[in-house]
matplotlib code that plots the C-alpha trace (Angstrom):
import matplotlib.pyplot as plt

x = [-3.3, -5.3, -8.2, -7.5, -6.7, -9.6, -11.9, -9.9, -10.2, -14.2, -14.6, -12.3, -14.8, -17.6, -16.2, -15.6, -19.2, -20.4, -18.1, -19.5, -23.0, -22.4, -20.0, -23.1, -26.2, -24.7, -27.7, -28.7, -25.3, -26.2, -29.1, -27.3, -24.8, -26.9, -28.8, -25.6, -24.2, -27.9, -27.4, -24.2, -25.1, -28.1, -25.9, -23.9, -26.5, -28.5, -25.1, -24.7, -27.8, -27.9, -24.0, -23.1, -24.9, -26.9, -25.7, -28.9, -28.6, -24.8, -25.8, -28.8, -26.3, -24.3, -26.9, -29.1, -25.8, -24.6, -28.2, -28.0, -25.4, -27.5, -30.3, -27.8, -27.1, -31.0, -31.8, -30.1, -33.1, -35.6, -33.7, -34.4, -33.3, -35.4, -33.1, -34.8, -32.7, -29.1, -30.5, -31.7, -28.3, -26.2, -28.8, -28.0, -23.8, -23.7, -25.5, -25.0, -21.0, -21.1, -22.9, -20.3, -17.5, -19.1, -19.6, -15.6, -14.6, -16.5, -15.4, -11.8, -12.5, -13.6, -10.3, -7.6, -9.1, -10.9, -7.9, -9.5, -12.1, -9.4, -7.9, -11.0, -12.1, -8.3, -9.3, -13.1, -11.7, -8.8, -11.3, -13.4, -10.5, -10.4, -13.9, -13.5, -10.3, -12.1, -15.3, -12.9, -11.4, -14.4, -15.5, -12.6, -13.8, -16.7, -18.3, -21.7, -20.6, -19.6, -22.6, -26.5, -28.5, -28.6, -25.0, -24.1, -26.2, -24.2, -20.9, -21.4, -22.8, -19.6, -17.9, -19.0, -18.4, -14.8, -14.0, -17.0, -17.3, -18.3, -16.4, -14.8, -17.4, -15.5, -13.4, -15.2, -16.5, -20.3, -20.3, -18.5, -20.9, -23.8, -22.6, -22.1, -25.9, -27.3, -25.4, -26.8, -30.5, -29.8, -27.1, -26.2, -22.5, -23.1, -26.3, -25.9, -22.9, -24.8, -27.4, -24.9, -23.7, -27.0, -27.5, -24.3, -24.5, -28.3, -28.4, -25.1, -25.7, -29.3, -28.2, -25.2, -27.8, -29.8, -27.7, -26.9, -30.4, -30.6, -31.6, -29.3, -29.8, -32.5, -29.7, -32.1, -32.3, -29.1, -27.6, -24.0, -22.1, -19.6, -22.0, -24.0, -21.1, -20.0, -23.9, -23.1, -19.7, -20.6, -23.8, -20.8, -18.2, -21.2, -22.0, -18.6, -18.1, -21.4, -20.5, -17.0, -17.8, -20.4, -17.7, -14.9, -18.4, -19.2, -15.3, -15.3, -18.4, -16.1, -13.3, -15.4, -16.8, -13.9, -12.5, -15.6, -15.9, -11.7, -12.4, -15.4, -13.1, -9.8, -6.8, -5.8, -2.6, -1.8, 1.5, 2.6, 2.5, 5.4, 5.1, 7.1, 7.2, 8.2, 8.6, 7.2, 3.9, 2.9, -0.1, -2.0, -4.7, -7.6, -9.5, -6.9, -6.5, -6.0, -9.8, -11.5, -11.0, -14.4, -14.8, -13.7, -10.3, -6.9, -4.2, -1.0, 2.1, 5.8, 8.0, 11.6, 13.4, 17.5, 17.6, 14.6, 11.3, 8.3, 5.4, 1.5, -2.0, -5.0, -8.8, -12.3, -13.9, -17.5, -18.4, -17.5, -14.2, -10.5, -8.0, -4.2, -2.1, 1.3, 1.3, 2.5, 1.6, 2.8, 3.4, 4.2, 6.9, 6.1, 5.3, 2.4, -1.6, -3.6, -7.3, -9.9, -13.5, -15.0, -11.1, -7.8, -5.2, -2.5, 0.3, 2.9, -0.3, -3.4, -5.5, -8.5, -9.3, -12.7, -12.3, -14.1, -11.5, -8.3, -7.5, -7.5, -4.2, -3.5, -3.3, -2.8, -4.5, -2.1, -0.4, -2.5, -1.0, -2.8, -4.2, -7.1, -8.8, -8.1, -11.1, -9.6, -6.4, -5.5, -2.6, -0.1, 2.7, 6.0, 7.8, 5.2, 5.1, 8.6, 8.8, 5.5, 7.3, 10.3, 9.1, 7.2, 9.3, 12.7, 14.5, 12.9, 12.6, 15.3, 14.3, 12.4, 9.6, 10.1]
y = [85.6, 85.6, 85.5, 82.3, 80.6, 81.9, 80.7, 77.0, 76.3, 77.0, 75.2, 72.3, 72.2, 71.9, 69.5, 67.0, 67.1, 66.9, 63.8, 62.3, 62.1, 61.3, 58.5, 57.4, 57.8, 56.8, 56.2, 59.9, 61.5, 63.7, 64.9, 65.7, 67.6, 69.3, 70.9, 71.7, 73.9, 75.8, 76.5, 77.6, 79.7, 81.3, 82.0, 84.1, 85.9, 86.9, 88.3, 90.3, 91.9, 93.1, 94.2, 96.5, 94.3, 96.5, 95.3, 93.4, 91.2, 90.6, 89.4, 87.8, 85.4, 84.5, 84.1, 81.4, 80.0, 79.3, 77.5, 75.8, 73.4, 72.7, 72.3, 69.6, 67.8, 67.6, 66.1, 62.6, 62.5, 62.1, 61.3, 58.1, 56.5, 59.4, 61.6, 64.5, 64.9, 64.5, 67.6, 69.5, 69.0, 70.7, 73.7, 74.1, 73.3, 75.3, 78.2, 80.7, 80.0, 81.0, 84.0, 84.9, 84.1, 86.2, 89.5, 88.9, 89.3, 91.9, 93.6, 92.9, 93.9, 97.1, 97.6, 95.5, 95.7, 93.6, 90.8, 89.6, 88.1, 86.0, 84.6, 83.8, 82.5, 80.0, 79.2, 77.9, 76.1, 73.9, 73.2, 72.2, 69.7, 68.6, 67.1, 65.9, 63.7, 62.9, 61.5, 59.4, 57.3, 57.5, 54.2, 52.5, 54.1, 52.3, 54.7, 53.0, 50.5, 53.2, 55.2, 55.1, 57.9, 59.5, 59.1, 61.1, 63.7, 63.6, 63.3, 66.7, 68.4, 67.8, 68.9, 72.0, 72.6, 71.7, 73.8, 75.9, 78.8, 82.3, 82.4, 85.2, 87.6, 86.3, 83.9, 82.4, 79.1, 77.8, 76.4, 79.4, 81.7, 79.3, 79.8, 83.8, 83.8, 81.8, 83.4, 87.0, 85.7, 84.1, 85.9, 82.7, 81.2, 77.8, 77.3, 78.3, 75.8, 73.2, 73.6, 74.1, 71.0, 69.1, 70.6, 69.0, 65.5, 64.4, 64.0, 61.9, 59.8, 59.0, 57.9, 55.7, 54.3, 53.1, 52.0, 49.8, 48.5, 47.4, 43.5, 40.6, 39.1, 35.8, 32.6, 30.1, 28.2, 28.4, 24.8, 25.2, 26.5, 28.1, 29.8, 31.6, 32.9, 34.2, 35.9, 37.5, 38.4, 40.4, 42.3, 43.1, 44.7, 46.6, 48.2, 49.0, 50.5, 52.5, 53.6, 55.0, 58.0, 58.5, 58.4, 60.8, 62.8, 62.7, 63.7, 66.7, 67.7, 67.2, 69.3, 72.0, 72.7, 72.7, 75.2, 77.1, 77.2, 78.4, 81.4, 82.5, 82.3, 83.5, 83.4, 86.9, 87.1, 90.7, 92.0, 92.7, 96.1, 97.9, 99.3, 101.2, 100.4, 103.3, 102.3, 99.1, 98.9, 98.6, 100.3, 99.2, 101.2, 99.2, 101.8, 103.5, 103.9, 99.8, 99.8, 99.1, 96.1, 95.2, 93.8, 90.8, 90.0, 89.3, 92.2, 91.4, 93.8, 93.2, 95.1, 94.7, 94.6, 93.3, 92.8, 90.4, 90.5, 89.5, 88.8, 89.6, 88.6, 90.7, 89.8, 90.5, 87.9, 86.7, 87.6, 91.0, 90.5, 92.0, 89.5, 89.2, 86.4, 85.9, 84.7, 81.4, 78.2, 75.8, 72.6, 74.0, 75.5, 79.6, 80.1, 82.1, 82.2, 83.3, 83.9, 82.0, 83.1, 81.9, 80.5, 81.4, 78.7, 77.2, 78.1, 74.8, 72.5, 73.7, 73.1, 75.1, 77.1, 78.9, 82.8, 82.4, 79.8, 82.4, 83.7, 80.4, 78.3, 74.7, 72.9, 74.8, 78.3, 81.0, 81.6, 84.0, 87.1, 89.1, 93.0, 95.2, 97.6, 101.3, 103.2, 102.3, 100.9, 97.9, 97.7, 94.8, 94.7, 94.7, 92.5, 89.9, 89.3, 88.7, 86.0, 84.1, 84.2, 83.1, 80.9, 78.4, 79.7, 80.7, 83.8, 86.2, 85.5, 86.9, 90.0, 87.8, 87.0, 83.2]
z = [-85.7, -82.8, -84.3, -86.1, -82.6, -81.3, -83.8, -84.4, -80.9, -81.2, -83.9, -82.7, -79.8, -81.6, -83.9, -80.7, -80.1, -83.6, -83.5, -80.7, -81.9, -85.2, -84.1, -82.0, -84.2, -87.0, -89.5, -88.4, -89.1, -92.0, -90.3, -87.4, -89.2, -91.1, -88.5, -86.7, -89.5, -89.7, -86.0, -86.3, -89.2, -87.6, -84.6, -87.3, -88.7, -85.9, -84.2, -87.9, -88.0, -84.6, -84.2, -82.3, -79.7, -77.2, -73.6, -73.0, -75.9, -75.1, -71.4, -72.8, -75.0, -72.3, -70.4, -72.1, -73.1, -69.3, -68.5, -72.5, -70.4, -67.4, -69.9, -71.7, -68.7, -67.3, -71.3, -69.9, -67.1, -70.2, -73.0, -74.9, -78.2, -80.4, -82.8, -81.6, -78.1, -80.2, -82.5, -79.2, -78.1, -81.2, -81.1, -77.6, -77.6, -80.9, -81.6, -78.8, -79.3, -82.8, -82.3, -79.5, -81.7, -84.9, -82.0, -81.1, -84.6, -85.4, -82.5, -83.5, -87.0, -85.8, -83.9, -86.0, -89.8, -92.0, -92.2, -88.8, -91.0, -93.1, -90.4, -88.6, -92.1, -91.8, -88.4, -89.4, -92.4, -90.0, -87.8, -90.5, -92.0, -88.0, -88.2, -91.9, -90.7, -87.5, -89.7, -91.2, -88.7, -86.5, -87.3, -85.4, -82.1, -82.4, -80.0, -79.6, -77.2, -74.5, -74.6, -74.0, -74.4, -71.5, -70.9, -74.2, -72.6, -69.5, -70.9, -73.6, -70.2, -68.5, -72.0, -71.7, -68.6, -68.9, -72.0, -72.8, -70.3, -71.7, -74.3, -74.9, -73.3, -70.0, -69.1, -66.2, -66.0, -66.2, -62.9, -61.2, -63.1, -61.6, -58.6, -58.6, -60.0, -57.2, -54.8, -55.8, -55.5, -52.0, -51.0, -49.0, -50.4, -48.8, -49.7, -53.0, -53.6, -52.1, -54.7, -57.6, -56.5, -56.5, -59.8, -61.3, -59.8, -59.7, -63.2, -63.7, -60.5, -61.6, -64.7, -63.2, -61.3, -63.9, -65.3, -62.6, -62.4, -65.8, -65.8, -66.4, -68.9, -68.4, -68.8, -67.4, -70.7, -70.7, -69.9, -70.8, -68.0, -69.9, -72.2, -68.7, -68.1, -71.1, -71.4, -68.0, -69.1, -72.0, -69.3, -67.2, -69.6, -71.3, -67.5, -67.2, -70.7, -70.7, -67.0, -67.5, -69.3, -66.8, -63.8, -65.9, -65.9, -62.7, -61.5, -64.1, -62.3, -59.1, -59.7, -61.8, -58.6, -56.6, -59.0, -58.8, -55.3, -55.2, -57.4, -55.3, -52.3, -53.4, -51.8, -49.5, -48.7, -47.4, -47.5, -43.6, -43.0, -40.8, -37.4, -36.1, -32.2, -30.1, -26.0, -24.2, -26.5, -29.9, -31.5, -34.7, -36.0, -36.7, -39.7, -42.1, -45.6, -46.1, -44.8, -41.5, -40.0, -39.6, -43.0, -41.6, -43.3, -42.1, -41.8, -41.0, -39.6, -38.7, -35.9, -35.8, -32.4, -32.3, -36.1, -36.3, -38.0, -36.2, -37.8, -36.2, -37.8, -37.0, -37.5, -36.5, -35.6, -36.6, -32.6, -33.4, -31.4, -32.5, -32.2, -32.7, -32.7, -34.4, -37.9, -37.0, -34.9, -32.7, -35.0, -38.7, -39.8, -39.7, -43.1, -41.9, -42.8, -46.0, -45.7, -47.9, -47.5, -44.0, -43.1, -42.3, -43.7, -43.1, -45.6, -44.9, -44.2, -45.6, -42.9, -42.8, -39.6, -38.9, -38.2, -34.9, -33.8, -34.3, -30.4, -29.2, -28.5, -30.2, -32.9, -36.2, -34.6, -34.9, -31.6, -29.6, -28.3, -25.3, -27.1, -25.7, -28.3, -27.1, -29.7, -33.1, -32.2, -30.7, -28.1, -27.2, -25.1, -27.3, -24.8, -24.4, -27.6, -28.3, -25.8, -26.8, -30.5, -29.1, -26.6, -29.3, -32.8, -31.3, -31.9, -34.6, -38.3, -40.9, -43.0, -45.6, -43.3, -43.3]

ax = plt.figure().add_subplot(projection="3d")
ax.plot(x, y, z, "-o")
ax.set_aspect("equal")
plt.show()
């Protein structure tokens, strides 16, 4: 049953996009779908002659298919009211996912049997009845009035983005994927979402843009008041029709990225390790079998003393300095830290904190606590530690940790 899922929900996809452009080039629709089922059948065949697919055709799909999408969205910079940019578009959208989708079932096939193919064959016959029934009441939409051009091109850009990805080759997004690629070349994570973000957003705000410039309409021989104003009224909701879907593009775009940008920085939250303390001082190793702490994350320990927990966070700095500081601060509740990239945050308020800024007191920094590195170990007095904590947090946490 998989399989049928697997291919309904590609074909479904597609069908939304066939849908779109045939809704909006309506005296070209048979032509458009037409060339969209060669596409999609070339996709198959080229995937059935070369299966198994050597490694470098398999990252060559994915591949052409993740740029296919910024390819879509740089279309709206040049497109015009010519067919051939809608056609250019399907080839694009459509054949590199039904190549994808013909290697998965083959590979299943291999593994599951041949009844893969009927339910794949169930699954590409609903989503066919999708786009039959859709073709039907299509007309209502009336999708014309929302969309120039350019904006189609946009919007199917930020389509794909949302619910294309690599298929099932990987389950990462486009724009993560963009940003891991750029990333590799430069090796510079800011830059490189800086320029995935310049990528995604000149298109859709040059577009909005002119759209905003087009000309009112000339009412001068206009002499009835009324009548101006229903001229300029019909300019206006046009603008604001055409530039919706550009906005709900442009906010995709938006959150896409954010995404991205959150699964190239994951969330590291170490479990605190236990110490056991034994006289006035406590002594953490800084290179174990966890790792050395120079790679520049977070560790965390716990000591007990009088049937309390107390919680420490340990970090090298970007300076090259060790630092320790409880894993807590002076305003939040002590819910503690987790480490995001370039940042240490704030559990209860999310508030980002540079690396180089933990050691120092106020605000949302973790508490300092005094340590000297000994070699490989770093050394704090046991005492002064409980009374900073208990100083600012009160007595020692419960067994949890909270």
């Amino acid at each position: 049953m998989a399989s049928f899922f697997i291919t309904l929900r590609e074909i479904v996809e597609f069908s939304l996009i066939l849908l779109l452009l045939t809704g909006i080039y309506k005296d070209h629709g048979k032509s458009i779908i037409t060339s969209a089922v060669l596409v999609f059948i070339s996709g198959i065949f080229i995937t059935a002659v070369n299966y198994p697919l050597p490694t470098s055709f398999e990252q060559t799909y994915s591949t052409v298919m993740l740029y296919s999408f910024v390819v879509i969205l740089y279309l709206s910079l040049v497109a015009n009211h010519k067919i051939v940019y809608p056609i250019i578009c399907i080839i694009l959208a459509l054949l590199l996912p039904s190549a994808q989708l013909t290697a998965v079932m083959m590979v299943n096939a291999d593994l599951l049997g041949s009844s893969v193919y009927i339910y794949s064959l169930l699954g590409l016959l609903a989503g066919m009845l999708f786009f039959i029934v859709g073709r039907r009441y299509l007309p209502l939409l009336d999708l014309e009035q929302y969309f120039k051009t350019d904006g189609i091109m946009v919007f199917i850009a930020a389509f794909c983005f949302l619910f294309g990805g690599l298929n099932e080759f990987d389950s990462t997004s486009v724009i993560t994927s963009l940003q891991k690629g750029l990333n590799e070349i430069l090796d510079l994570p800011r830059l490189s979402m800086a320029i995935t973000a310049l990528l995604l957003f000149i298109p859709p705000v040059y577009v909005f843009i002119r759209l905003l410039l087009t000309p009112e309409p000339v009412t001068d021989s206009i002499e009835i008041k009324a009548e101006k104003r229903k001229v300029l009224s019909i300019y206006i909701d046009e603008l604001i029709r055409k530039g919706t879907p550009l906005l709900l593009a442009f906010l995709v775009s938006i959150v896409m990225l954010h995404l991205a940008n959150l699964a190239m920085n994951p969330l590291f939250d170490p479990e605190p390790i236990p110490v056991v303390v034994d006289g006035a001082d406590i002594t953490i190793p800084l290179k174990d079998n966890r790792g050395d702490i120079s790679d520049g994350r977070i560790r965390k320990y716990s000591f007990r003393h009088m049937g309390s927990v107390y919680r420490l966070l340990v970090l090298q700095r970007p300076d090259k300095e060790v630092v320790a500081a409880l894993d807590a601060c002076e305003i939040c509740p002590p819910t503690g830290y987790v480490q995001r990239g370039e940042h240490v945050v704030c559990k209860y308020c999310s508030t980002p904190l540079p690396l180089q800024s933990i050691g120092q007191p106020g605000g949302c920094n973790p508490i300092p606590v005094n340590s000297r590195r000994d070699g490989d170990t770093l050394v704090m007095n046991k005492a002064e530690i409980i009374d900073t904590h208990d100083k600012w947090l009160g007595e020692g946490s419960s067994d949890s940790g909270h």
